[in-house]
Backbone as JSON, one array per atom type, in Angstrom:
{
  "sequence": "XXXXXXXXXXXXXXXXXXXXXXXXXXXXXXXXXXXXXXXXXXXXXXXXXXXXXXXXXXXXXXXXXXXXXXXXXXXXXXXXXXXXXXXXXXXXXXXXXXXXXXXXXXXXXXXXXXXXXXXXXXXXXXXXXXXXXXXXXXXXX",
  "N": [[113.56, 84.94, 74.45], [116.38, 84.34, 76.6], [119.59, 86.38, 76.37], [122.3, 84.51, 74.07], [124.78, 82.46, 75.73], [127.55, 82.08, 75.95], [129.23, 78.46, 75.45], [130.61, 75.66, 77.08], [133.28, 72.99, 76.56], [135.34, 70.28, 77.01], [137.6, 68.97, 75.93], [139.8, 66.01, 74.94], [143.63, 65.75, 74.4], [146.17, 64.33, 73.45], [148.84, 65.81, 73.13], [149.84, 68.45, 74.2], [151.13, 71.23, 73.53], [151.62, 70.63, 71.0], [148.65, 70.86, 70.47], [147.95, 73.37, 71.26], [149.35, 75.03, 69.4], [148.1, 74.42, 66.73], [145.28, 75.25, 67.26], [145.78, 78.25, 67.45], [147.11, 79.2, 66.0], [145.85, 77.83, 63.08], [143.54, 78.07, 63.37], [142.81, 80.01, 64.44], [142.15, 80.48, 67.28], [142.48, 82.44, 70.76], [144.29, 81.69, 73.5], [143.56, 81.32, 76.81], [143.48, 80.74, 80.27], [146.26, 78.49, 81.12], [147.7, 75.53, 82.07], [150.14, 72.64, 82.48], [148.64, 70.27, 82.45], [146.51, 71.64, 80.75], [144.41, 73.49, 78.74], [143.04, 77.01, 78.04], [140.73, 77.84, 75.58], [139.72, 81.04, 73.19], [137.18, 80.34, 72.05], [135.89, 81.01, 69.12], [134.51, 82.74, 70.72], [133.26, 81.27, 72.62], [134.17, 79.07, 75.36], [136.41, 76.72, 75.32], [137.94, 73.8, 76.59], [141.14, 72.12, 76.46], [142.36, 69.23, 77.27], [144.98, 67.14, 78.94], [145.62, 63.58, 78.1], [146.76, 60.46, 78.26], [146.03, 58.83, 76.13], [144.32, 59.03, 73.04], [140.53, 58.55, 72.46], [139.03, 56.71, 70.63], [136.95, 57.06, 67.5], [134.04, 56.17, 66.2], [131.73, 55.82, 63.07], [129.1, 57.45, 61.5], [126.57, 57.15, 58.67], [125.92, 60.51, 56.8], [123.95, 62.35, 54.37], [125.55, 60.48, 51.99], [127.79, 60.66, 53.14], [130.62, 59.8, 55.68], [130.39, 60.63, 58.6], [132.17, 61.89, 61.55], [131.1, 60.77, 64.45], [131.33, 61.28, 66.76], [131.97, 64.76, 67.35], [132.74, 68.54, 67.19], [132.01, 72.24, 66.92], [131.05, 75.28, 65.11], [128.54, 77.16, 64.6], [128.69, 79.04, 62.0], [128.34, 82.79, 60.24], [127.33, 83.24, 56.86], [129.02, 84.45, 55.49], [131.27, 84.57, 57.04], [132.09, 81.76, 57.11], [132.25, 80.85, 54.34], [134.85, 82.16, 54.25], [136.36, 81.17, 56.09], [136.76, 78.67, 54.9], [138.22, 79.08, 52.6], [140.59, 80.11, 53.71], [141.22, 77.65, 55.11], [141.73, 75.9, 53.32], [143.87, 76.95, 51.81], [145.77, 76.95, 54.05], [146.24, 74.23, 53.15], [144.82, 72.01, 55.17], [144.26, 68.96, 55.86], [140.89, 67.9, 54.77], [138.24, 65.79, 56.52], [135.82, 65.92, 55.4], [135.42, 68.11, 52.67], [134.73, 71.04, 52.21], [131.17, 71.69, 51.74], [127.75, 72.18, 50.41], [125.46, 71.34, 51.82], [122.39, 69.01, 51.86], [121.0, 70.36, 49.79], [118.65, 72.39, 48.67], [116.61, 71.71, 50.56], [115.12, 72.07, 53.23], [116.79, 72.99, 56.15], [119.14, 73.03, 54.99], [122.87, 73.4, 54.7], [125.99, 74.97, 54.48], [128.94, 73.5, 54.54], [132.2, 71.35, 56.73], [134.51, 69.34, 57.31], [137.53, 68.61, 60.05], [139.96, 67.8, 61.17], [141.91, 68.2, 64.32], [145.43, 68.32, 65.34], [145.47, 66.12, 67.33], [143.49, 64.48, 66.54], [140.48, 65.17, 67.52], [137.41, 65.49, 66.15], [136.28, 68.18, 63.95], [133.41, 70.05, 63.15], [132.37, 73.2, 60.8], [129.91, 74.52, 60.44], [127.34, 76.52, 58.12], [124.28, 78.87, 57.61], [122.13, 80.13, 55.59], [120.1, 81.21, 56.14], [119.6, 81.39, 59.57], [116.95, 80.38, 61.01], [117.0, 77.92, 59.71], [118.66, 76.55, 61.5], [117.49, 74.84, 63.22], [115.3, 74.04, 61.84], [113.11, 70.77, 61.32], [114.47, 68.31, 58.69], [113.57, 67.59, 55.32]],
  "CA": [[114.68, 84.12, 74.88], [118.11, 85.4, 77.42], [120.83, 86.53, 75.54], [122.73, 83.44, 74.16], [125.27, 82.58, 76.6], [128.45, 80.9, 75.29], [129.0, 77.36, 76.03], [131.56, 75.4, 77.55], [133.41, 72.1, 75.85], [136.09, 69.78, 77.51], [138.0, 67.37, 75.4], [141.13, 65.44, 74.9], [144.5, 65.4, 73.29], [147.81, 63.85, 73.78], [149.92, 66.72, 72.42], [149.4, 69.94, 74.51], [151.8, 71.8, 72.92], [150.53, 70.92, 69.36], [147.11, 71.42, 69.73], [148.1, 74.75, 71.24], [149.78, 75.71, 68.07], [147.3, 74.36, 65.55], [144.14, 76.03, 67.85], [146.08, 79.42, 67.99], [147.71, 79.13, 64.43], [145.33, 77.35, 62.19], [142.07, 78.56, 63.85], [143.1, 81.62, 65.42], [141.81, 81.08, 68.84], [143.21, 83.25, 71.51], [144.94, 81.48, 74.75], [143.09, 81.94, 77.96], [144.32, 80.0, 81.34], [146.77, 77.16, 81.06], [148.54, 74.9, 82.77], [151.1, 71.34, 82.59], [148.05, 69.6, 81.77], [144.93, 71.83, 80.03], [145.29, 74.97, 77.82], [141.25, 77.24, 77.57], [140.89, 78.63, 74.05], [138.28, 81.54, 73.0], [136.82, 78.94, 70.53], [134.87, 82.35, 68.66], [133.5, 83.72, 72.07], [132.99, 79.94, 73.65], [135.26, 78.38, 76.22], [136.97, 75.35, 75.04], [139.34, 73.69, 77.39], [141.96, 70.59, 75.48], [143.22, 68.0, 78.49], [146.1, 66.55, 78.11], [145.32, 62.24, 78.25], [147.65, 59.65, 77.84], [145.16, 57.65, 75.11], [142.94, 59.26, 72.53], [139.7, 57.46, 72.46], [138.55, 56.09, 68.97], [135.92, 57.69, 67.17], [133.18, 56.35, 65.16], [131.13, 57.25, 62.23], [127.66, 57.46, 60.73], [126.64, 57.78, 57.08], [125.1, 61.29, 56.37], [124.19, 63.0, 52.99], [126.35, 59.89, 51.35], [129.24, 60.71, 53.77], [130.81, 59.19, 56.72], [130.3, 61.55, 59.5], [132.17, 61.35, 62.77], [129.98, 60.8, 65.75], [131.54, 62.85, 68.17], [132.69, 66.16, 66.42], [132.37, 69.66, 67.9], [132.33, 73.05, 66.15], [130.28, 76.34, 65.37], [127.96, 77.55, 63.38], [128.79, 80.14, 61.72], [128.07, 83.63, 59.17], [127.6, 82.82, 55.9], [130.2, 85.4, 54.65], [132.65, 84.09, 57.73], [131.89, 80.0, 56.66], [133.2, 80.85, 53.04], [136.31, 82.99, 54.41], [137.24, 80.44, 56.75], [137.0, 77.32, 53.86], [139.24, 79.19, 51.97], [141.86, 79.93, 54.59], [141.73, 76.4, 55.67], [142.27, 75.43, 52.0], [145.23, 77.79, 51.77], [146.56, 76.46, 55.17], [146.44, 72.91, 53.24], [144.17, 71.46, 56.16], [143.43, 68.11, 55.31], [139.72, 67.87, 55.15], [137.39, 64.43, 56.19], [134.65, 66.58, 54.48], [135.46, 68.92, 52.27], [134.04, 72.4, 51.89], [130.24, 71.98, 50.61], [126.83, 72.68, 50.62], [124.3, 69.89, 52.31], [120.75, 69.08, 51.81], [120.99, 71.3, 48.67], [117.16, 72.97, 48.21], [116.36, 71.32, 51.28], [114.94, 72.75, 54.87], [118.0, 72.6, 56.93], [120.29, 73.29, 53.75], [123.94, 74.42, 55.0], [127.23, 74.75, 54.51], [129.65, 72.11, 56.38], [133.09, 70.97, 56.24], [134.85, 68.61, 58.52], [138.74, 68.35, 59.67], [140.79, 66.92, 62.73], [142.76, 68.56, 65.28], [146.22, 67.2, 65.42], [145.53, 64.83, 68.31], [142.19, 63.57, 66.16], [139.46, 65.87, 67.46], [136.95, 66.23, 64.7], [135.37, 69.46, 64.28], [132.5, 70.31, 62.28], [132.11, 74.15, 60.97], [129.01, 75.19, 59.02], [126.78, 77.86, 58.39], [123.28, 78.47, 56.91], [121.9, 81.43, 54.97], [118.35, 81.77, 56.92], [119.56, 80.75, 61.06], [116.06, 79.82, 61.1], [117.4, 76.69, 59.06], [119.68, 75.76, 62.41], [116.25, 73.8, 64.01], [114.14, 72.73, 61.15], [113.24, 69.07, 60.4], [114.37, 67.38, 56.9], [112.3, 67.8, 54.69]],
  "C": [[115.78, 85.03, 75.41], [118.69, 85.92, 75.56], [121.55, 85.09, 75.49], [124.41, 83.48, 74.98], [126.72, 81.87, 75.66], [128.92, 79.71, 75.73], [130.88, 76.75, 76.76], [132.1, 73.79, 76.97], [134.93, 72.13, 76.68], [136.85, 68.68, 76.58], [139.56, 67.15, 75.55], [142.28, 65.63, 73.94], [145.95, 64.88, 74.27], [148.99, 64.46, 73.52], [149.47, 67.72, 73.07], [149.77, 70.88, 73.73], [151.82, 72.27, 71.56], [149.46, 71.41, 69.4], [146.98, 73.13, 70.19], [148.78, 75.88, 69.74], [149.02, 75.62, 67.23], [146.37, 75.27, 66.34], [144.24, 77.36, 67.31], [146.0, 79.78, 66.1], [146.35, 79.32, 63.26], [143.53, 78.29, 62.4], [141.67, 79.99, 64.6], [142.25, 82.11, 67.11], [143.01, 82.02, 69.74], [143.28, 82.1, 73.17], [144.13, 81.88, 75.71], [144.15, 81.36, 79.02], [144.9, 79.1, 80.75], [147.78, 76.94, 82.08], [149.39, 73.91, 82.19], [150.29, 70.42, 81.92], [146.22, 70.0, 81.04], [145.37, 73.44, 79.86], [143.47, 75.18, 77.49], [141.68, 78.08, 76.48], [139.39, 79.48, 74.03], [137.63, 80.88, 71.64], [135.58, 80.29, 69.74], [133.91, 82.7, 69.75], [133.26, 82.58, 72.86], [134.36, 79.69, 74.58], [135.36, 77.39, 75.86], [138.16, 75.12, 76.1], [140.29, 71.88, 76.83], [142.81, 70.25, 76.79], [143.66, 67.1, 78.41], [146.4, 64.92, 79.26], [146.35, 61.36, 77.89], [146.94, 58.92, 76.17], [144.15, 58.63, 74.58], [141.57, 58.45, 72.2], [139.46, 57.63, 70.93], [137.26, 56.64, 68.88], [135.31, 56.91, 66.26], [132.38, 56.91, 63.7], [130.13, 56.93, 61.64], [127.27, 57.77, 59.48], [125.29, 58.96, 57.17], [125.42, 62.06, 55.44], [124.88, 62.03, 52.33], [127.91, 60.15, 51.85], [129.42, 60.09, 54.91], [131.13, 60.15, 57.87], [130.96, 60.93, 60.93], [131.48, 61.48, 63.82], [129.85, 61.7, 66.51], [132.81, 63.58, 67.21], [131.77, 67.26, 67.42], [132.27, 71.0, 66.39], [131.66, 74.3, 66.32], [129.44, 76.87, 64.27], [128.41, 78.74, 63.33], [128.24, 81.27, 60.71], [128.35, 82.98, 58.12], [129.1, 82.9, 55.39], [131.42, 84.49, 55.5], [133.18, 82.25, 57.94], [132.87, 79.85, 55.31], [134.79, 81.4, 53.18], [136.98, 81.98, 55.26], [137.97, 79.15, 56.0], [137.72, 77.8, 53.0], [140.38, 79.31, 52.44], [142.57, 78.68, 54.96], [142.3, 75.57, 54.18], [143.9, 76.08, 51.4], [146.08, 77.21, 52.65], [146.91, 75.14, 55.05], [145.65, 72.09, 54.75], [143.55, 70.47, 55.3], [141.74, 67.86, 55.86], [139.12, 65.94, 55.42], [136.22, 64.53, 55.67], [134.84, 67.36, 54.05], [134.5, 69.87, 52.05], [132.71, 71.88, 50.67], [128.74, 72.05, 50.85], [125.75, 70.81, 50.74], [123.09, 69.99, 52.13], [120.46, 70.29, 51.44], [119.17, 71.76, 48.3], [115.91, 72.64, 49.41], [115.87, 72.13, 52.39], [116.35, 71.93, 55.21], [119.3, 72.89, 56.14], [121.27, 74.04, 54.41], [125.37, 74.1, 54.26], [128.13, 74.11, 55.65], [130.95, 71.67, 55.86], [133.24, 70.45, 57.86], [136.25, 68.47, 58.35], [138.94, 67.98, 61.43], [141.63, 68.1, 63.18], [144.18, 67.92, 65.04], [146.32, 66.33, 66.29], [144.28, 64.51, 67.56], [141.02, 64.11, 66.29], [138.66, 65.95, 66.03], [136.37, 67.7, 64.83], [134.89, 69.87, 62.71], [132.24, 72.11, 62.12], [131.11, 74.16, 59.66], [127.84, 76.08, 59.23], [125.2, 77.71, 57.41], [123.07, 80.03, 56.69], [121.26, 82.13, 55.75], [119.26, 81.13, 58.34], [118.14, 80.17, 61.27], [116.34, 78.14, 60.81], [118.07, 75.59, 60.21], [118.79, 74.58, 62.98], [115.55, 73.37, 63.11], [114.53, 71.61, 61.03], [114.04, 68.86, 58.91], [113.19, 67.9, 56.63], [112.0, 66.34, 53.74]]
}
């Protein structure tokens, strides 16, 4: 397989200004281009770009593991070691969670770590990590 390439992600908010501070702040992306109406973040080596909408659209949600998952959520997988360092920062930073910091499909194929929180315009974003990367593509078990 190439080298993995890093991807590219477009979404919405109604606050430029905020979600530039939480991004930078809370998550420690780094600033790339911006403008009046769209600010690109190094989302951990990806391009993210937040475009600034009059109306956030409404999100959905699906029950998984006994939780209510939002539909459309973004995020990254990440290092074990840098999954646990981030769920404590964000716990320090008071970040309200819609999934708190915890381990999924416990003994399971696919078994990871996952937490879920919002943007301040609503974005969800999903970050979790797995021991084995092999784990990122298996089935359920």
């Amino acid at each position: 397989m190439e080298q993995l390439r890093p991807f590219h992600l477009a979404f919405p908010v109604d606050d430029l200004a905020l979600t530039r501070k939480w991004y930078t702040e809370v998550l420690g992306c780094e600033i790339g281009r911006e403008s009046n109406n769209s600010c690109v973040f190094n989302f951990f080596g990806h391009q993210i770009v937040a475009h600034l909408v009059a109306i956030m659209p409404e999100v959905e949600g699906n029950g998984v593991d006994n939780k209510i998952v939002p539909t459309s959520h973004f995020g990254c997988v990440l290092e074990w070691r840098h999954w646990q360092e981030m769920s404590s920062d964000l716990l320090e930073k008071n970040v309200e969670f819609i999934i708190e910091p915890y381990i999924r499909y416990r003994g399971e194929s696919g078994e990871q770590a996952t937490m879920f929180f919002q943007d301040p315009c609503g974005n969800n974003l999903e970050f979790k990590a797995f021991k084995d990367d092999e784990g990122i593509f298996l089935p359920y078990s």
